[in-house]
Each structure stands twice: as structure tokens, then as C-alpha cells.
C-alpha positions, 0 to 999 in steps of 0.5 A: 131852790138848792140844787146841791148834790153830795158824790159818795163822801161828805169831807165834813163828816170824815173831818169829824170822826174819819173811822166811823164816817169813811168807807171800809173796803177789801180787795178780792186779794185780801178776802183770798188770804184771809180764807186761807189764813182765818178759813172762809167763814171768817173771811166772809164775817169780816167782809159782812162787818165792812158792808154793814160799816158801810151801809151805817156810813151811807145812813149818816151821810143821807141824815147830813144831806137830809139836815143840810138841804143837800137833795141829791146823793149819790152812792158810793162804789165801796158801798160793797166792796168788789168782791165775789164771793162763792157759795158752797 
């Protein structure tokens, strides 16, 4: 029985193509200066890009561990970049 496990990044699927299968992340710092330089809809458009990055990154590591047998995965921290964002 394989009791391999995966902790957030699969090094051989960035070693192929290190944009599409690394996670993208943003600092609360960085989506304050974009509001203040794009506006905040463009700053959460931007943050919304990086989260569904993210979420696709996460769909291909699951099929690799899936493919290689790999059973346990745990999810990575940047899956949703630390950042609260304010409705109004």
C-alpha cells in the first residue's frame, strides 16, 4: 500500500511549466495600491484571476497525485491569497 502524500506543490509539474503550475499569491499591500491606482474593482478583478489560477493549479496537482498514486494531498495556504477584502 502507498502511503505517499503531496504538501501543496508538486516540484515535478513546476519543473515542466513553472507559470502555469505555480501558485500566484497577493499581499494585503499590494491589492491596497492597486485600488488606489486601478480602483477596487479592478484590484478585486485581479485578485479573482489569481484565485482561479489557483484553483486550476490545485485541479492539476490532484489528477497528477491521482496518476501517480499519490493518495494524500494537502492543500496550499496561497490556494487564496491572504487578503480581506471589504464589500461595500
Amino acid at each position: 500500500m502507498n502511503n505517499l502524500g503531496l504538501t501543496c506543490i508538486s516540484e515535478e509539474l513546476k519543473d515542466k511549466d513553472k507559470k502555469k503550475y505555480s501558485f500566484q499569491t497577493m499581499t494585503r499591500k499590494r491589492f491596497n495600491d492597486l485600488c488606489v491606482r486601478d480602483g477596487k474593482n479592478e484590484a478585486i478583478e485581479e485578485l479573482s484571476q489569481r484565485i482561479l489560477h489557483n484553483v486550476r493549479v490545485t485541479r492539476y496537482i490532484i489528477r497528477h497525485c491521482i496518476s501517480n498514486n499519490i493518495l494524500h494531498y494537502r492543500l496550499s495556504s496561497t490556494l487564496f491569497p491572504p487578503v480581506t477584502v471589504e464589500m461595500t
